[in-house]
C-alpha beads as a LAMMPS data file, in Angstrom:
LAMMPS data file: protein, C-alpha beads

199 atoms
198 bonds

1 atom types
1 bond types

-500.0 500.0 xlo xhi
-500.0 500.0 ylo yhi
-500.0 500.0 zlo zhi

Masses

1 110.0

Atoms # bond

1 1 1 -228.934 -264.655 -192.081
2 1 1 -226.445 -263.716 -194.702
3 1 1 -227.515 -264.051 -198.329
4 1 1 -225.841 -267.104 -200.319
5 1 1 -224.810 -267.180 -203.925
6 1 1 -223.056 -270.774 -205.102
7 1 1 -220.170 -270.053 -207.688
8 1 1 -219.938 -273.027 -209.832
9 1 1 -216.216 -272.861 -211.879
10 1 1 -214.333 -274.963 -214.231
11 1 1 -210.662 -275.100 -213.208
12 1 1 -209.383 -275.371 -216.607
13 1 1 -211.924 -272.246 -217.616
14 1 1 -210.925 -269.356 -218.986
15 1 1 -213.847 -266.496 -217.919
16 1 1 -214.040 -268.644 -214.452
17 1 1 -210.331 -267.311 -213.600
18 1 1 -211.664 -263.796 -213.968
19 1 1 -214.654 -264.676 -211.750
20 1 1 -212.407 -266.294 -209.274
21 1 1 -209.751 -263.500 -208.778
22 1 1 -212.903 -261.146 -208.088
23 1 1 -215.605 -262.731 -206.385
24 1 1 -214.952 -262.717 -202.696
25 1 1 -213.982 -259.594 -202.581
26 1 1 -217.485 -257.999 -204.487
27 1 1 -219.143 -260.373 -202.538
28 1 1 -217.810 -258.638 -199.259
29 1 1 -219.323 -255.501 -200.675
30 1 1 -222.705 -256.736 -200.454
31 1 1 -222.589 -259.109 -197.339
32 1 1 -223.119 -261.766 -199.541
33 1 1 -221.665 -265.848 -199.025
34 1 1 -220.263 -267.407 -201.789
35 1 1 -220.040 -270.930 -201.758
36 1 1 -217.444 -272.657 -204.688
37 1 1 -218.402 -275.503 -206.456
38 1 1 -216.295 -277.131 -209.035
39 1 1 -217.421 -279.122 -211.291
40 1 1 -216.280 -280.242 -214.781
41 1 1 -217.554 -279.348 -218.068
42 1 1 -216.087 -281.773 -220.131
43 1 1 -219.408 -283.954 -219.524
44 1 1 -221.116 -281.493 -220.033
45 1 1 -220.085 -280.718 -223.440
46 1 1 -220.074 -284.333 -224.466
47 1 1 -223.614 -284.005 -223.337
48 1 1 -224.213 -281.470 -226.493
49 1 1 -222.162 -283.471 -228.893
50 1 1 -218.976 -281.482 -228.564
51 1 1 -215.533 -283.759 -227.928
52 1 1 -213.494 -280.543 -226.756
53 1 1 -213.925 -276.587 -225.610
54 1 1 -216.322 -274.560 -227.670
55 1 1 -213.994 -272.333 -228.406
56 1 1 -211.598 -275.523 -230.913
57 1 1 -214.944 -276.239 -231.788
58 1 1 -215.864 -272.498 -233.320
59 1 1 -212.445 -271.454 -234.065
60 1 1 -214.107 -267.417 -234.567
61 1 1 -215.538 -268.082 -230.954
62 1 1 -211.914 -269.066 -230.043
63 1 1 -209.959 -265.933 -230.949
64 1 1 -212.123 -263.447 -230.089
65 1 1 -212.390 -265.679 -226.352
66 1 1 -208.073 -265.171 -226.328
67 1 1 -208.159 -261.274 -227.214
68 1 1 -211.210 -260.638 -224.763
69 1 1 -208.960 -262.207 -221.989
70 1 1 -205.981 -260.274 -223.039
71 1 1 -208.010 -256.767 -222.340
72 1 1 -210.122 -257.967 -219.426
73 1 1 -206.744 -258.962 -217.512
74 1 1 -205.196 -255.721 -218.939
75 1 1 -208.022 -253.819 -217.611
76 1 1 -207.980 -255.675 -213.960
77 1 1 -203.910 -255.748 -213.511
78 1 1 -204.108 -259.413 -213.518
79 1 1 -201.162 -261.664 -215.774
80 1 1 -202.409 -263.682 -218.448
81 1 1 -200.700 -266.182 -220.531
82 1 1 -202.235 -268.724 -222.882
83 1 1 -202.011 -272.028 -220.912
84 1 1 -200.818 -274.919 -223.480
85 1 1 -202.323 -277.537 -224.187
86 1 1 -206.158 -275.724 -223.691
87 1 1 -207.812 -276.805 -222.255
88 1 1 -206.443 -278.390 -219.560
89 1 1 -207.855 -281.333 -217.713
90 1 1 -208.947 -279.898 -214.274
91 1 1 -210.124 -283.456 -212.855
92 1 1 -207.497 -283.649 -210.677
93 1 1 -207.494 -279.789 -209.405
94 1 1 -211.692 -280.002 -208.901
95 1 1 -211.250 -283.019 -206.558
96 1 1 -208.575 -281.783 -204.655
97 1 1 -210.669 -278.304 -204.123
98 1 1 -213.661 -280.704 -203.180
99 1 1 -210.979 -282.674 -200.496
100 1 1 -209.970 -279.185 -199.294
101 1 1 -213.642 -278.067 -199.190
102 1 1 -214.891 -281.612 -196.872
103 1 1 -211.414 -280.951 -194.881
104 1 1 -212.711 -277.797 -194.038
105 1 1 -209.876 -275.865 -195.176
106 1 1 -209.658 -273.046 -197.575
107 1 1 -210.721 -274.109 -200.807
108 1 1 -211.021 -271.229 -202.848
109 1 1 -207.562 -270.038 -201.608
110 1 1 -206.491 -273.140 -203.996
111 1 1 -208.741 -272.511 -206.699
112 1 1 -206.669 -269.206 -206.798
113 1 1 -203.493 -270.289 -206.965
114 1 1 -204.583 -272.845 -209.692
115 1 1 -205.643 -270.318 -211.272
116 1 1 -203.132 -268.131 -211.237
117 1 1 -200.369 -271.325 -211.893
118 1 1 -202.190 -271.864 -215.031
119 1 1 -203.115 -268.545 -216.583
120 1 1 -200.211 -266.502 -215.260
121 1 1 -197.591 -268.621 -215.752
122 1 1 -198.372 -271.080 -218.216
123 1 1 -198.065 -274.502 -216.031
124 1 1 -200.003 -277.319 -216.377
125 1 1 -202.543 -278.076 -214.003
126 1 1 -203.098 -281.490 -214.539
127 1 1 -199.381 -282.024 -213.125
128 1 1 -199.724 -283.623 -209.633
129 1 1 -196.225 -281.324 -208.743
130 1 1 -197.626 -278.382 -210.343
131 1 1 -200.866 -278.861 -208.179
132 1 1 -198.681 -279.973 -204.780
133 1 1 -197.035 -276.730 -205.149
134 1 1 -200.496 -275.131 -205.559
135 1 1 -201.241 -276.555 -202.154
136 1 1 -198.154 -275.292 -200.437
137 1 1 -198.178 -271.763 -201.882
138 1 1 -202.696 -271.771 -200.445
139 1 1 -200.672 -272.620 -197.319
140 1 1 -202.844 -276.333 -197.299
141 1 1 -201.564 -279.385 -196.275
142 1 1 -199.924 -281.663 -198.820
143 1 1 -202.390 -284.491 -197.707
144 1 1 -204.947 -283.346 -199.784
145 1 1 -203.499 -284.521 -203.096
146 1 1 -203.486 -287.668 -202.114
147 1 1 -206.789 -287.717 -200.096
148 1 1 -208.033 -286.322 -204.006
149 1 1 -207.869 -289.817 -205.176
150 1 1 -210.254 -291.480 -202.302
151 1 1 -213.580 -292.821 -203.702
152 1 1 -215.417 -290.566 -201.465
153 1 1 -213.851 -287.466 -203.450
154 1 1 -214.206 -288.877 -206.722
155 1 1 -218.148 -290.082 -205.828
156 1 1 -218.244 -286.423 -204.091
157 1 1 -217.025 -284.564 -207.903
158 1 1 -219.764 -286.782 -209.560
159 1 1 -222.685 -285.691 -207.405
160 1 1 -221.245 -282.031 -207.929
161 1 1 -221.650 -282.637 -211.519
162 1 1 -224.392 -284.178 -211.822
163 1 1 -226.242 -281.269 -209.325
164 1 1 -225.015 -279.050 -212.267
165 1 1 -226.869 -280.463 -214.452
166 1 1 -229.860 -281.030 -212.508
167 1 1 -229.583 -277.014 -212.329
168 1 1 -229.221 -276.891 -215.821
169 1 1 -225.673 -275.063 -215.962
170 1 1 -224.226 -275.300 -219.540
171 1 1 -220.813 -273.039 -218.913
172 1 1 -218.331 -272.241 -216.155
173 1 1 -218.541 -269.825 -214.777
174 1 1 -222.273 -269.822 -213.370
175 1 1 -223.551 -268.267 -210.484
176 1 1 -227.246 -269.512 -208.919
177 1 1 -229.671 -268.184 -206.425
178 1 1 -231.959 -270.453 -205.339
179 1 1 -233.183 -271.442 -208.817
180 1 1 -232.374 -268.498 -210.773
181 1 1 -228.570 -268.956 -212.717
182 1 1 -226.315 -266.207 -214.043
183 1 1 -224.226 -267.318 -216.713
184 1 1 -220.604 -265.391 -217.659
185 1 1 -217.971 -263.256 -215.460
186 1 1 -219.955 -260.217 -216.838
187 1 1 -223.165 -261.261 -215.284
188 1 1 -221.308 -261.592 -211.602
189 1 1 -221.888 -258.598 -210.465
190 1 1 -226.038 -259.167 -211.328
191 1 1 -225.883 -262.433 -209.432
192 1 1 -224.634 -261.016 -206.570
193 1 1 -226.947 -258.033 -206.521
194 1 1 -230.018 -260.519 -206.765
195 1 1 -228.307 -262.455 -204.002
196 1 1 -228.456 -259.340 -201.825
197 1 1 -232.028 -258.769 -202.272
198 1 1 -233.274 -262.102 -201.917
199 1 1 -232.658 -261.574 -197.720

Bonds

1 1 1 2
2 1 2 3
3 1 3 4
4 1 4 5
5 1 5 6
6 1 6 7
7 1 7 8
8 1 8 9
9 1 9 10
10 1 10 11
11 1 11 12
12 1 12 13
13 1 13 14
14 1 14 15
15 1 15 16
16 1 16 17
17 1 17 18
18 1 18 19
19 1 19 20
20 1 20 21
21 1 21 22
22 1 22 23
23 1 23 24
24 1 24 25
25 1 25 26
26 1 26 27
27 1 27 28
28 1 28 29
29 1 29 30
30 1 30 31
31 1 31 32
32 1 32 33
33 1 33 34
34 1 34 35
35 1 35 36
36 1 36 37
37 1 37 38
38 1 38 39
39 1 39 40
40 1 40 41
41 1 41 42
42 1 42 43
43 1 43 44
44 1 44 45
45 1 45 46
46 1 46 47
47 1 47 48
48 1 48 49
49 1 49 50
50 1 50 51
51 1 51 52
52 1 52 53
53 1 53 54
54 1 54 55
55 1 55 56
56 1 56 57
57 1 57 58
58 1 58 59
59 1 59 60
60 1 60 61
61 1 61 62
62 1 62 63
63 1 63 64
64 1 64 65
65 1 65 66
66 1 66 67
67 1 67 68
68 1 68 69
69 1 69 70
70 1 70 71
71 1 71 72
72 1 72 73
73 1 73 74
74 1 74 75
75 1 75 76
76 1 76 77
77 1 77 78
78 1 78 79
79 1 79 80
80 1 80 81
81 1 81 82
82 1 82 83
83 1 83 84
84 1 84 85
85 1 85 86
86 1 86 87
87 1 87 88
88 1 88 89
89 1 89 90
90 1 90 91
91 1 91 92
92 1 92 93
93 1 93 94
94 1 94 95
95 1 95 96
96 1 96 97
97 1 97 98
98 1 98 99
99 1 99 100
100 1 100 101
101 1 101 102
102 1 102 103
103 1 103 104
104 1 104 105
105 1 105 106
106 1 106 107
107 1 107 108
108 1 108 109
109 1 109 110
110 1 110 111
111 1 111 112
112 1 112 113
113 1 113 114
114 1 114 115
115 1 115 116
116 1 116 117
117 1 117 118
118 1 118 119
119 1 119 120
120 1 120 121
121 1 121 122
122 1 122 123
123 1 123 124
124 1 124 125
125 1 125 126
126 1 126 127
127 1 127 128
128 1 128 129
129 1 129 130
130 1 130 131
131 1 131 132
132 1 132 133
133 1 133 134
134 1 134 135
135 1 135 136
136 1 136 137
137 1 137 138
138 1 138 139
139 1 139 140
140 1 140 141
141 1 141 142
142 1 142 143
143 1 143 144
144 1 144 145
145 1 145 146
146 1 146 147
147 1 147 148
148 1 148 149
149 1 149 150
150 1 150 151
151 1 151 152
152 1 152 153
153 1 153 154
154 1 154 155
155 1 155 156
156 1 156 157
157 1 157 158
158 1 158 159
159 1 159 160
160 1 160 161
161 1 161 162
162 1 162 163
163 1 163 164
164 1 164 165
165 1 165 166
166 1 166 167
167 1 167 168
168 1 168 169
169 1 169 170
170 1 170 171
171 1 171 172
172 1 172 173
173 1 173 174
174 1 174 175
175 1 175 176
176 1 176 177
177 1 177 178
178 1 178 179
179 1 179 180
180 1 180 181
181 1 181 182
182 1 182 183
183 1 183 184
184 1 184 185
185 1 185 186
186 1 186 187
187 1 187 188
188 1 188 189
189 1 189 190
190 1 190 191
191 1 191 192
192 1 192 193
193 1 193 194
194 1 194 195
195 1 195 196
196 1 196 197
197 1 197 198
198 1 198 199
């Protein structure tokens, strides 16, 4: 039995891009599963008192967040452009992933190219086009968008969130083994190493 390590992401997160462009492929390394689970941090956040990102709230936090992407991408070959507004609202992108997740489609094949519509070239995910042309270029039916607005998917995104928080997951993105969580695209590569050991 393969070894399992659940990848819980943000849409509208910066560090969780990084994560996401990355992930299957280290994974592969190590004969390890991944399983992607969006959720959104928003609650989360309101939970602590904060009405926006961390990094408005800390505006220090904030630039040294922008310039850390900028060498990170540099370093991986990856574009990077400061999405506007930030953040974005992901609601709409997490419950079409979860609708493309319970089709049994691939999911994280449209986490990428949200992704990549967002933080390489600037577009706003919370567009319903932007998103239906998401779905086309993951090569996923256009259905899903609208099966995103059922109230199974929207119940589905609130469970999701509320396991998150039941795990005690604070920031996107988080990685969890059993009960132990990595937080942070630069403590990946640990979670997936204590995934491998834990066969």
């Amino acid at each position: 039995m393969r070894p399992t390590l659940q990848f819980w992401f943000e849409l509208a997160s910066t560090y969780s891009y990084l994560s996401a462009m990355r992930i299957e492929a280290a994974a592969a390394v190590r004969g390890v599963t991944v399983q992607w689970r969006p959720f959104l941090l928003g609650p989360i956040f309101a939970a602590q008192g904060w009405s926006t990102s961390p990094f408005l709230v800390y505006p220090a936090k904030g630039r040294y967040m922008w310039r850390d992407m900028e060498r990170l991408c540099a370093d991986r070959n990856l574009p990077f452009v400061r999405p506007d507004p930030f953040p974005q609202n992901g609601l709409l992108a997490a419950r079409i992933a979860l609708a493309a997740g319970a089709a049994g489609v691939d999911m994280p094949a449209f986490c990428r190219t949200v992704y990549q519509a967002q933080f390489a070239q600037g577009y706003d995910i919370s567009d319903p086009s932007v998103l239906a042309t998401c779905l086309h270029a993951a090569g996923l039916p256009a259905q899903l968008l609208e099966h995103a607005t059922t109230p199974e998917i929207k119940q589905s995104l609130r469970i999701q969130n509320d396991t998150a928080v039941a795990l005690g997951l604070f920031g996107a993105p988080s990685f969890t083994v059993e009960s132990e969580i990595f937080w942070g695209d630069d403590r990946l590569d640990q979670a997936l190493e204590w995934a491998a050991a834990t066969t």
